[in-house]
N, CA, C and O atoms as a Tinker XYZ file with bonds, in Angstrom:
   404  protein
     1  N   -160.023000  -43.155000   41.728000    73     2
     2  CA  -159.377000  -41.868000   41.842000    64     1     3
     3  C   -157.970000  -42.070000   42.401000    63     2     4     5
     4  O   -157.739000  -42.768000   43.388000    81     3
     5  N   -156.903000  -41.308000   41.592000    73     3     6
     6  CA  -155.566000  -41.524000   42.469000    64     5     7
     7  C   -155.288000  -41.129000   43.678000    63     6     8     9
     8  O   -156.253000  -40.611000   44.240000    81     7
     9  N   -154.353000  -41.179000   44.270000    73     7    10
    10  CA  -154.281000  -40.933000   45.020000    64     9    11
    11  C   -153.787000  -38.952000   45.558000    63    10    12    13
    12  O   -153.945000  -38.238000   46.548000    81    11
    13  N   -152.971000  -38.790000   43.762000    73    11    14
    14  CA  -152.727000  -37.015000   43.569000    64    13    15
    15  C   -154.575000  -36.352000   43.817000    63    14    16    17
    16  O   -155.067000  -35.372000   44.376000    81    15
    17  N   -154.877000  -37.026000   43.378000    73    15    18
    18  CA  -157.087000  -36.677000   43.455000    64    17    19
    19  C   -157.441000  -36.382000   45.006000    63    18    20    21
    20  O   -158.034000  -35.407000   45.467000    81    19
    21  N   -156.987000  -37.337000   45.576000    73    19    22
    22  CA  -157.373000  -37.308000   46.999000    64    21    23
    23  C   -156.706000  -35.962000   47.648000    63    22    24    25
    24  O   -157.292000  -34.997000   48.138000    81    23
    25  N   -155.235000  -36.202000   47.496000    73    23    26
    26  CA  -154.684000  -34.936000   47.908000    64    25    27
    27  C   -155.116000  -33.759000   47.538000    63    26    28    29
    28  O   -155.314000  -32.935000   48.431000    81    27
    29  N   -155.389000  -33.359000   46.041000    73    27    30
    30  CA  -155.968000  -32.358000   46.265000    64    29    31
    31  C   -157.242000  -31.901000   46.855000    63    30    32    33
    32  O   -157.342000  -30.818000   47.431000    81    31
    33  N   -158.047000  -32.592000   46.732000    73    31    34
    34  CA  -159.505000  -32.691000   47.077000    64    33    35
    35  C   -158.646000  -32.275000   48.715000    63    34    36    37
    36  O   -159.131000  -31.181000   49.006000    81    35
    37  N   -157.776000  -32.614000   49.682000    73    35    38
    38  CA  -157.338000  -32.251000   50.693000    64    37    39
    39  C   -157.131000  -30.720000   51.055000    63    38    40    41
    40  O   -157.613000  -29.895000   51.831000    81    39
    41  N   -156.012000  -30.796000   49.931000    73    39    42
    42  CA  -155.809000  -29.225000   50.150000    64    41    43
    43  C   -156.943000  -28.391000   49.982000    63    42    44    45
    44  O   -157.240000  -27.602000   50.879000    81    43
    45  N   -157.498000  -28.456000   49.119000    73    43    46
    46  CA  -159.119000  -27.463000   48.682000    64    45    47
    47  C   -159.702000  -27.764000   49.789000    63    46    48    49
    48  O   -160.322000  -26.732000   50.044000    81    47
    49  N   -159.901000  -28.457000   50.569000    73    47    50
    50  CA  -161.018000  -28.770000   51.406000    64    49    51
    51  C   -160.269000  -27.727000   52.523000    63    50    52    53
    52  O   -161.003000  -26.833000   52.945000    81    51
    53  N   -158.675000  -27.765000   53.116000    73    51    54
    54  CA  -158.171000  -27.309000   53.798000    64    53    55
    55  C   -158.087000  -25.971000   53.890000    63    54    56    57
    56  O   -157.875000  -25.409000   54.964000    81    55
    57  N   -158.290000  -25.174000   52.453000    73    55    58
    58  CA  -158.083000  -23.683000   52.210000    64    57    59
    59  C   -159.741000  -23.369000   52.281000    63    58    60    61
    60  O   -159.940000  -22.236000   51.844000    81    59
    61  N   -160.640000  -23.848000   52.585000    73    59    62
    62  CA  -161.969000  -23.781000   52.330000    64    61    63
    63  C   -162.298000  -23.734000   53.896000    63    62    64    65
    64  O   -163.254000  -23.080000   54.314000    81    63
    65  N   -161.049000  -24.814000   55.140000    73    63    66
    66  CA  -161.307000  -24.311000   56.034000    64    65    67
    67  C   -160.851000  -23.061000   57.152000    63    66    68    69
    68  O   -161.397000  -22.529000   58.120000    81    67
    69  N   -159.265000  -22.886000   56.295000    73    67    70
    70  CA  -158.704000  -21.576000   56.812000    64    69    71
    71  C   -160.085000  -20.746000   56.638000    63    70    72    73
    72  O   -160.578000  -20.088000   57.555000    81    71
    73  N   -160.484000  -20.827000   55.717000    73    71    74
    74  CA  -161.369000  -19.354000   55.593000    64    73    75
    75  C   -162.772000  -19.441000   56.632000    63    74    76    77
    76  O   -163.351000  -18.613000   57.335000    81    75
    77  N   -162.950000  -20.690000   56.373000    73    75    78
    78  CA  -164.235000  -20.807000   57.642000    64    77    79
    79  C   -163.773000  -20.942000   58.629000    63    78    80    81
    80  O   -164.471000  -20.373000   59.468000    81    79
    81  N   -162.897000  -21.420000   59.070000    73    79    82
    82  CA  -162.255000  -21.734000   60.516000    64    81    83
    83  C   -162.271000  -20.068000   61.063000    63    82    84    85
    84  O   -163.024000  -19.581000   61.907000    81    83
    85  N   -161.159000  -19.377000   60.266000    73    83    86
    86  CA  -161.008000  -17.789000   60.427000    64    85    87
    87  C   -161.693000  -17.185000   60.879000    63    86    88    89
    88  O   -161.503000  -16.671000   61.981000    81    87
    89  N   -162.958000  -17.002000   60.033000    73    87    90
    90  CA  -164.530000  -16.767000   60.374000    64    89    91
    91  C   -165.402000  -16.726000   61.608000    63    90    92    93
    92  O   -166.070000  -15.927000   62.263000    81    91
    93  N   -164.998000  -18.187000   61.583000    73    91    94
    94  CA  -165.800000  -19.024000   62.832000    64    93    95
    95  C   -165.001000  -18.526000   64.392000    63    94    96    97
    96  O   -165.537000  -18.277000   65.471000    81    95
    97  N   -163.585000  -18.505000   64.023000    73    95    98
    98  CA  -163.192000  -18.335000   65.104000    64    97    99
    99  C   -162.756000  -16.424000   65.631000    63    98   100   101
   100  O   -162.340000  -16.050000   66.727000    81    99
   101  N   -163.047000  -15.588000   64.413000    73    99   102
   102  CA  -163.345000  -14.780000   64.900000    64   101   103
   103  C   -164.697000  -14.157000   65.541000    63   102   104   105
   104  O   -164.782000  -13.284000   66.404000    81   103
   105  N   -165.578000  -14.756000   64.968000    73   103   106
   106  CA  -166.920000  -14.776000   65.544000    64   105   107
   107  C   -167.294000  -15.248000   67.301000    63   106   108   109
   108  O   -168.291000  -14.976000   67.971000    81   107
   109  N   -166.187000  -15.957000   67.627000    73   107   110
   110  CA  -166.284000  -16.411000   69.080000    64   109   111
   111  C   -165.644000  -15.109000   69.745000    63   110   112   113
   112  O   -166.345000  -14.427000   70.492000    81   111
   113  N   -164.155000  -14.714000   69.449000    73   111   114
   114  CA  -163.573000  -14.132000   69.692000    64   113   115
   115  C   -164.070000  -12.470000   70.203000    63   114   116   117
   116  O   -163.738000  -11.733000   71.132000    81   115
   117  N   -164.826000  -12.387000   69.297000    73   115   118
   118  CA  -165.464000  -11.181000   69.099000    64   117   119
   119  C   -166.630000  -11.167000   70.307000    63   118   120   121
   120  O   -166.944000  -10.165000   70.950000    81   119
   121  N   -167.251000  -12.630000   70.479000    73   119   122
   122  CA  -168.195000  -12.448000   71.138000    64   121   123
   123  C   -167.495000  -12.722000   72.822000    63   122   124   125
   124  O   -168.170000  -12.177000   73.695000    81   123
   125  N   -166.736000  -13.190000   73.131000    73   123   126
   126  CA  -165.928000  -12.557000   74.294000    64   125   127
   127  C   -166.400000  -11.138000   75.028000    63   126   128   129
   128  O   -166.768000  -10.949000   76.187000    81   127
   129  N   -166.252000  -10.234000   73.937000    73   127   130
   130  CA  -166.666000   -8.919000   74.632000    64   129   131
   131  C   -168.069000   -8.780000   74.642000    63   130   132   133
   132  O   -168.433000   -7.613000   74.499000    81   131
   133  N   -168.989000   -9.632000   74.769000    73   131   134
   134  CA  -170.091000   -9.441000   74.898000    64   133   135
   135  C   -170.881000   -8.513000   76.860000    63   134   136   137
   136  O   -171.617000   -7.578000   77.178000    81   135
   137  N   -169.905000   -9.812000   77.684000    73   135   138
   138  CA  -170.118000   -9.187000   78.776000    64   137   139
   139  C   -170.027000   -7.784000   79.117000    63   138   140   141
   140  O   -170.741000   -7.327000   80.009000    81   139
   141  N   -168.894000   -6.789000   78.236000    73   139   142
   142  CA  -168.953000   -5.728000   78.517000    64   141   143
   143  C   -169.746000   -4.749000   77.893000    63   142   144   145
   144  O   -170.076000   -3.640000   78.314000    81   143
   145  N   -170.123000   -5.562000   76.353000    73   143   146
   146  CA  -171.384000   -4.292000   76.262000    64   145   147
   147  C   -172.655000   -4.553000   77.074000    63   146   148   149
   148  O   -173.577000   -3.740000   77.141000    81   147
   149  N   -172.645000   -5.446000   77.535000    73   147   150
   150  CA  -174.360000   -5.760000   78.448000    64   149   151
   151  C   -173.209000   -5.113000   79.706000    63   150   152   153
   152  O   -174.091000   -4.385000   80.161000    81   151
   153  N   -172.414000   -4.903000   80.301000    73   151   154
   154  CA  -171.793000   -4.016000   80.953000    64   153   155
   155  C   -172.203000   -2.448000   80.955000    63   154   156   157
   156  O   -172.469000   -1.505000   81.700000    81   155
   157  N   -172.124000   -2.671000   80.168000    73   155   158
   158  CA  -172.089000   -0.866000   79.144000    64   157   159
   159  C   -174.001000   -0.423000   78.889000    63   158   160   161
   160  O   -174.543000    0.682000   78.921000    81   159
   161  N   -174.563000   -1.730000   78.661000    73   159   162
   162  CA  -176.086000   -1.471000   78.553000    64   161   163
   163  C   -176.229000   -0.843000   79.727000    63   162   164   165
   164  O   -176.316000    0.373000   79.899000    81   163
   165  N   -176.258000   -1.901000   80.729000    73   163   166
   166  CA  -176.705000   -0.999000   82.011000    64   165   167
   167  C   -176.021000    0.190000   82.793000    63   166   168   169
   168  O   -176.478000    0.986000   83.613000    81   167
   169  N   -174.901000    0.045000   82.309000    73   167   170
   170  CA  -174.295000    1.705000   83.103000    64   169   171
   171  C   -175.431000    2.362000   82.216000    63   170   172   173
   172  O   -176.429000    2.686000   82.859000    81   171
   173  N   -175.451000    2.544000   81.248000    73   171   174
   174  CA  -176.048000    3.801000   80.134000    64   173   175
   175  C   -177.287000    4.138000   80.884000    63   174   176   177
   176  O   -177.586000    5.277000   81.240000    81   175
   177  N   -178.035000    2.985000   81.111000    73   175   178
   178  CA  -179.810000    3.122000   81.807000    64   177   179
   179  C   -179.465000    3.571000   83.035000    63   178   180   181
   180  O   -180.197000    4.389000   83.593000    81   179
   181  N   -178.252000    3.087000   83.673000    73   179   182
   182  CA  -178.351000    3.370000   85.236000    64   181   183
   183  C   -178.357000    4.701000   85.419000    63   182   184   185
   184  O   -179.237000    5.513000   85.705000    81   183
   185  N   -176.767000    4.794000   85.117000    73   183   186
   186  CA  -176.252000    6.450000   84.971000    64   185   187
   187  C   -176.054000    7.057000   83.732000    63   186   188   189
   188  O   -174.902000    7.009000   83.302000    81   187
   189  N   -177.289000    7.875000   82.738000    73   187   190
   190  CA  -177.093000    8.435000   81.466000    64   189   191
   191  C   -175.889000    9.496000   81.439000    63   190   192   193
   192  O   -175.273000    9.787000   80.414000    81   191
   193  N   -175.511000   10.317000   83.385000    73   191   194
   194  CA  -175.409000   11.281000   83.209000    64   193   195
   195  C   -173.868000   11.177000   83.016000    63   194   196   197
   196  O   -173.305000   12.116000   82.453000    81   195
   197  N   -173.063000    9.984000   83.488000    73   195   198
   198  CA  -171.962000    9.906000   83.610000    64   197   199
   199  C   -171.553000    8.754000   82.258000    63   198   200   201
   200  O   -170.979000    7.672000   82.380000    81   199
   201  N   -172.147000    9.510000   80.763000    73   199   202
   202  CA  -172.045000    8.555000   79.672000    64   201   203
   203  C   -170.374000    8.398000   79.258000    63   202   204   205
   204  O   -169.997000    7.455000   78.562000    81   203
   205  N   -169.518000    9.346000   79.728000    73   203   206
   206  CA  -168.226000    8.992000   79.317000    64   205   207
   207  C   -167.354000    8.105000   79.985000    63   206   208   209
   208  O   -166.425000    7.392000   79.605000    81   207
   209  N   -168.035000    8.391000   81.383000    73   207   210
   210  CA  -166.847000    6.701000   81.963000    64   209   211
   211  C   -167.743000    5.578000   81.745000    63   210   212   213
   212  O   -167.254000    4.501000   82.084000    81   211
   213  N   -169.086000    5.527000   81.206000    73   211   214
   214  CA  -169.428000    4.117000   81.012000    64   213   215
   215  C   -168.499000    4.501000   79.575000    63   214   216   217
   216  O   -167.439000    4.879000   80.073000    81   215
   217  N   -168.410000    4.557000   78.741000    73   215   218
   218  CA  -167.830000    4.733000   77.549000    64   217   219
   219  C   -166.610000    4.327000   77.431000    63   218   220   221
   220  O   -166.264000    3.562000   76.531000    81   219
   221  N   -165.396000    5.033000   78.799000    73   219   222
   222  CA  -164.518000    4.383000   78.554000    64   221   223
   223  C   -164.536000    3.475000   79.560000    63   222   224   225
   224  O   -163.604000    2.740000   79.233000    81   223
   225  N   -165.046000    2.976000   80.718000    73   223   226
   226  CA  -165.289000    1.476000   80.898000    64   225   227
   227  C   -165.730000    0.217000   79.958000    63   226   228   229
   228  O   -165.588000   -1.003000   80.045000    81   227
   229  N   -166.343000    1.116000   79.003000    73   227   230
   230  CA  -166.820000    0.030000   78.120000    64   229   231
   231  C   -165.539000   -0.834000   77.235000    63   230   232   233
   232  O   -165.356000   -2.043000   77.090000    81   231
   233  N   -164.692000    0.486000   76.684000    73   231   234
   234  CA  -163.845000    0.614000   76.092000    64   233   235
   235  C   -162.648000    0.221000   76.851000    63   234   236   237
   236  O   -161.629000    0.095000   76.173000    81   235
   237  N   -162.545000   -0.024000   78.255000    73   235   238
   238  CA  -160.909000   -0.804000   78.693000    64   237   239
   239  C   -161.914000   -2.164000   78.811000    63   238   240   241
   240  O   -161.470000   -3.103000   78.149000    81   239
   241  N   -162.806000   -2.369000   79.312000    73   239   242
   242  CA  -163.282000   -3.935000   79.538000    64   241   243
   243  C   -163.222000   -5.030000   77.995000    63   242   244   245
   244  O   -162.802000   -6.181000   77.879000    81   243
   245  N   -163.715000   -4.268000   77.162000    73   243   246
   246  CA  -163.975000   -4.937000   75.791000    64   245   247
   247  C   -162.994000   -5.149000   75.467000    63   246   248   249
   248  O   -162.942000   -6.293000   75.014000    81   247
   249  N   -161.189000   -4.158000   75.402000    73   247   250
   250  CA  -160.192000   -4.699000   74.607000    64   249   251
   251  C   -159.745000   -5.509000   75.535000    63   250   252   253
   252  O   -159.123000   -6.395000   74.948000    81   251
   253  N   -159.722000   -5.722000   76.901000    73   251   254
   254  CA  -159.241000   -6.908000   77.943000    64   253   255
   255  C   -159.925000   -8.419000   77.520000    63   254   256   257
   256  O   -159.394000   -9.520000   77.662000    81   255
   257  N   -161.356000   -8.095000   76.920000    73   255   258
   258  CA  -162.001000   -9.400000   76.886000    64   257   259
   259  C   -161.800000   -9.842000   75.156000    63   258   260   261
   260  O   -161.883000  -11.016000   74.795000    81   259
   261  N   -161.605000   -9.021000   74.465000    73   259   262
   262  CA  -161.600000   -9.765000   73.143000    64   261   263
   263  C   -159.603000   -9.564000   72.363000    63   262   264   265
   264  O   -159.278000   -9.452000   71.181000    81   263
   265  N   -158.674000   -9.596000   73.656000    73   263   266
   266  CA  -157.480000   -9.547000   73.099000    64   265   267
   267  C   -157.291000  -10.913000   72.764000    63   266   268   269
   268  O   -156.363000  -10.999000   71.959000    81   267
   269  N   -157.774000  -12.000000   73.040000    73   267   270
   270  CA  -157.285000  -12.998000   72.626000    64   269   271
   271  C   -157.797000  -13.315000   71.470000    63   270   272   273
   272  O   -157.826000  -14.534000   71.301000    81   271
   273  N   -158.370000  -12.460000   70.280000    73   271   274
   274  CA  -159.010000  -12.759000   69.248000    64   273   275
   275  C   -158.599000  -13.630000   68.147000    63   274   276   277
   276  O   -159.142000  -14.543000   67.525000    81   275
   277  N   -157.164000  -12.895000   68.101000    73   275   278
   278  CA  -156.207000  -13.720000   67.328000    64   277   279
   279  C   -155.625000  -15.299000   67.515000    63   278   280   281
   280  O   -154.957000  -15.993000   66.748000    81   279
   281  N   -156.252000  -15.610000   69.082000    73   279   282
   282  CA  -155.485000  -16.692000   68.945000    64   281   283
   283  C   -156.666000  -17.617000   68.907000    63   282   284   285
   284  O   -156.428000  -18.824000   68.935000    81   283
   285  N   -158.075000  -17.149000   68.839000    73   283   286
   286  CA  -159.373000  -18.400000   68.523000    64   285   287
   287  C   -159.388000  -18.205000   67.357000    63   286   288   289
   288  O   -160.049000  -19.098000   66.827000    81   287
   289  N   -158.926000  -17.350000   66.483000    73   287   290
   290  CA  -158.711000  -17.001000   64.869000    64   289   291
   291  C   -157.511000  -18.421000   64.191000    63   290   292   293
   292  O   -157.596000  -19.137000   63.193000    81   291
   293  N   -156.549000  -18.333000   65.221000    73   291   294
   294  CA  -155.382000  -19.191000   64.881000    64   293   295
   295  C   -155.697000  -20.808000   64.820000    63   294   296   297
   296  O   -155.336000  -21.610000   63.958000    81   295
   297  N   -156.577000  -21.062000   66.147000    73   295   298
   298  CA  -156.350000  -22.303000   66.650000    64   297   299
   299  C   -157.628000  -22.683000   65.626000    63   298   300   301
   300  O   -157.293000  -23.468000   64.738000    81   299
   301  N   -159.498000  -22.122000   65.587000    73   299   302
   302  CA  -160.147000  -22.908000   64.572000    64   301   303
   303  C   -159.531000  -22.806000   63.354000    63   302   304   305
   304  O   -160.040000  -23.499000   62.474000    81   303
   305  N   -158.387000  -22.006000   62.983000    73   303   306
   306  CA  -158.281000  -21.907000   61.394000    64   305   307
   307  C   -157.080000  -23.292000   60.967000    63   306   308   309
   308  O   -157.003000  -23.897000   59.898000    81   307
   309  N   -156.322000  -23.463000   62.113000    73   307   310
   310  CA  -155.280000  -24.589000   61.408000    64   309   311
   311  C   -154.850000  -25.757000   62.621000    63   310   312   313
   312  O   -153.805000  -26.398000   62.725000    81   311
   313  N   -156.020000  -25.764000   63.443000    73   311   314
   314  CA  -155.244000  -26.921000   64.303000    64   313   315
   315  C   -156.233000  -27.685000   64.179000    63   314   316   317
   316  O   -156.253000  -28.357000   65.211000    81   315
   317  N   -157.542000  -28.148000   63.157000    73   315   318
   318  CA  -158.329000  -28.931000   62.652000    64   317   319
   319  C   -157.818000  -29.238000   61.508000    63   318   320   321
   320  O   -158.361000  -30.198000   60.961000    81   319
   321  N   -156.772000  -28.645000   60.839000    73   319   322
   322  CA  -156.440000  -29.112000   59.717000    64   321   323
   323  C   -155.184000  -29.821000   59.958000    63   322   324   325
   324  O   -155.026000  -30.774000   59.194000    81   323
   325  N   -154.005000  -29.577000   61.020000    73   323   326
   326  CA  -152.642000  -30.582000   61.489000    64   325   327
   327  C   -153.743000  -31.635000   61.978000    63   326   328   329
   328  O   -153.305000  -32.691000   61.521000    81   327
   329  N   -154.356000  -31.788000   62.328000    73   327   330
   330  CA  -155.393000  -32.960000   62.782000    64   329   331
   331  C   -155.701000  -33.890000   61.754000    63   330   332   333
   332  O   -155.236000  -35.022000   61.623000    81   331
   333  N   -156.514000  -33.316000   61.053000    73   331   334
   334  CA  -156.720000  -34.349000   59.890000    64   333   335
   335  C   -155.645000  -35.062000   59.186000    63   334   336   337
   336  O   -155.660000  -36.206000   58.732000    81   335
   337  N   -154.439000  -33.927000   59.174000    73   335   338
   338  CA  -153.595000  -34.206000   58.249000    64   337   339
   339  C   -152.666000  -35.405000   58.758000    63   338   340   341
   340  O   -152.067000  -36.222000   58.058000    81   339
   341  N   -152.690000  -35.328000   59.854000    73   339   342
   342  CA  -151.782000  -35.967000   60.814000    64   341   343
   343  C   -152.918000  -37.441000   60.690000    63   342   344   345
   344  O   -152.323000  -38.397000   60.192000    81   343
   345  N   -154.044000  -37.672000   60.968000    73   343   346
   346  CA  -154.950000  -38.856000   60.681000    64   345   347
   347  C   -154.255000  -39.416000   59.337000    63   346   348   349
   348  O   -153.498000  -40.375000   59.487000    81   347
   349  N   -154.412000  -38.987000   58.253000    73   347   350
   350  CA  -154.227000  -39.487000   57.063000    64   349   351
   351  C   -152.650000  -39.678000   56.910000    63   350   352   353
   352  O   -152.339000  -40.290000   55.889000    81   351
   353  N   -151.624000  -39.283000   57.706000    73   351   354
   354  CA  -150.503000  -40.048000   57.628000    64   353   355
   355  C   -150.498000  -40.974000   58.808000    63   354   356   357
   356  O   -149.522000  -41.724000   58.796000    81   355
   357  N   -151.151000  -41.104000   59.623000    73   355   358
   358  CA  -151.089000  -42.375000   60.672000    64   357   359
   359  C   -151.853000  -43.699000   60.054000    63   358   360   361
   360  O   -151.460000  -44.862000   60.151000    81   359
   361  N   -153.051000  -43.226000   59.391000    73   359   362
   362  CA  -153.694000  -44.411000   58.491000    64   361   363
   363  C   -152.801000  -44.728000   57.335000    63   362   364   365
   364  O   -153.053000  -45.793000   56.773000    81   363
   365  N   -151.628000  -43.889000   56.781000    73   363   366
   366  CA  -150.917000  -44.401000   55.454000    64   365   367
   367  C   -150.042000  -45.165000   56.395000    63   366   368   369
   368  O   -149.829000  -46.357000   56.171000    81   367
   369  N   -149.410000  -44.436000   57.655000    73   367   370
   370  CA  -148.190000  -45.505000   58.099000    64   369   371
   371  C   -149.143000  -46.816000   58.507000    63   370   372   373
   372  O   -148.583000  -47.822000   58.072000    81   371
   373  N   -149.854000  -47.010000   58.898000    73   371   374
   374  CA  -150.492000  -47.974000   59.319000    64   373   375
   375  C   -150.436000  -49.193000   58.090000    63   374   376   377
   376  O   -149.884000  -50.292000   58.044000    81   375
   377  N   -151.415000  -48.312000   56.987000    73   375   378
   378  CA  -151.482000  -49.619000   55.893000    64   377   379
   379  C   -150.229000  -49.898000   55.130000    63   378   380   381
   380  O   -150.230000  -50.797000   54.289000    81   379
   381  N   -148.869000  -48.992000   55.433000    73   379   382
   382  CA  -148.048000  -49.663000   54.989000    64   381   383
   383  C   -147.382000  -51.013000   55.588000    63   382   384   385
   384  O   -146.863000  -52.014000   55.094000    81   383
   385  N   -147.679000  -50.501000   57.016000    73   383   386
   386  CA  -147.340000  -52.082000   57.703000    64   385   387
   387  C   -147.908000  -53.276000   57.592000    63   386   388   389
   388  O   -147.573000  -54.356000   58.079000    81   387
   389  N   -149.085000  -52.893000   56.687000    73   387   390
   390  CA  -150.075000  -54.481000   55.970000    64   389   391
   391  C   -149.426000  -54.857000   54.633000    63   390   392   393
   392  O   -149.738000  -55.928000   54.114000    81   391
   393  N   -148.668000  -54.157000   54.129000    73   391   394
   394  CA  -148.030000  -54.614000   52.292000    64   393   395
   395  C   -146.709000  -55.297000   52.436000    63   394   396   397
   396  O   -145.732000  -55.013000   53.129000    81   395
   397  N   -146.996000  -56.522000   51.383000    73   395   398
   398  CA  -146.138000  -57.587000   52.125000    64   397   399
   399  C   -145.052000  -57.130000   51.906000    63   398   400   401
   400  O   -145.239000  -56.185000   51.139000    81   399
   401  N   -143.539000  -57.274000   52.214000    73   399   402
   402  CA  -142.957000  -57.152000   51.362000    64   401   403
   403  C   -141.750000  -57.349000   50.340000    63   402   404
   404  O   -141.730000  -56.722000   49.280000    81   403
């Protein structure tokens, strides 16, 4: 296989992980605000009667805990891929320093 083969097989593999990375890392992100709905569980059981400030307690705690969504969105979606990419030009500079010349 050439070496244009490999590269692409790169890129596809790379756009295959934006989208899972994305995914993956909004799925963490998201779960950040977990503490405040188990926050929010027990106000509700504690105090049913005062359901609007658990409501908006629920609601300032959750956007404090899941604002950083975007940036576990950012970092699994493309800083596994400057990684790899960056491997496969340290192994090309490498084996060029083995060709005689």
């Amino acid at each position: 296989m050439k070496a244009r083969g490999w590269r692409r097989i790169g890129i596809v593999l790379s756009v295959i992980w934006v989208i899972v990375g994305s995914f993956w890392g909004n799925t963490i992100g998201i779960h950040e605000g977990d503490f405040a709905k188990a926050k929010y569980d027990v106000c509700v059981r504690k105090d049913q009667s005062d359901l609007a400030k658990c409501t908006a307690d629920f609601e300032t705690d959750y956007k404090r805990d899941t604002q950083n969504l975007w940036l576990y969105v950012a970092i699994l979606a493309f800083v596994p891929i400057l990684i790899a990419w960056g491997c496969v030009a340290v192994v090309r500079w490498v084996r060029r320093g083995f060709v005689e010349p």
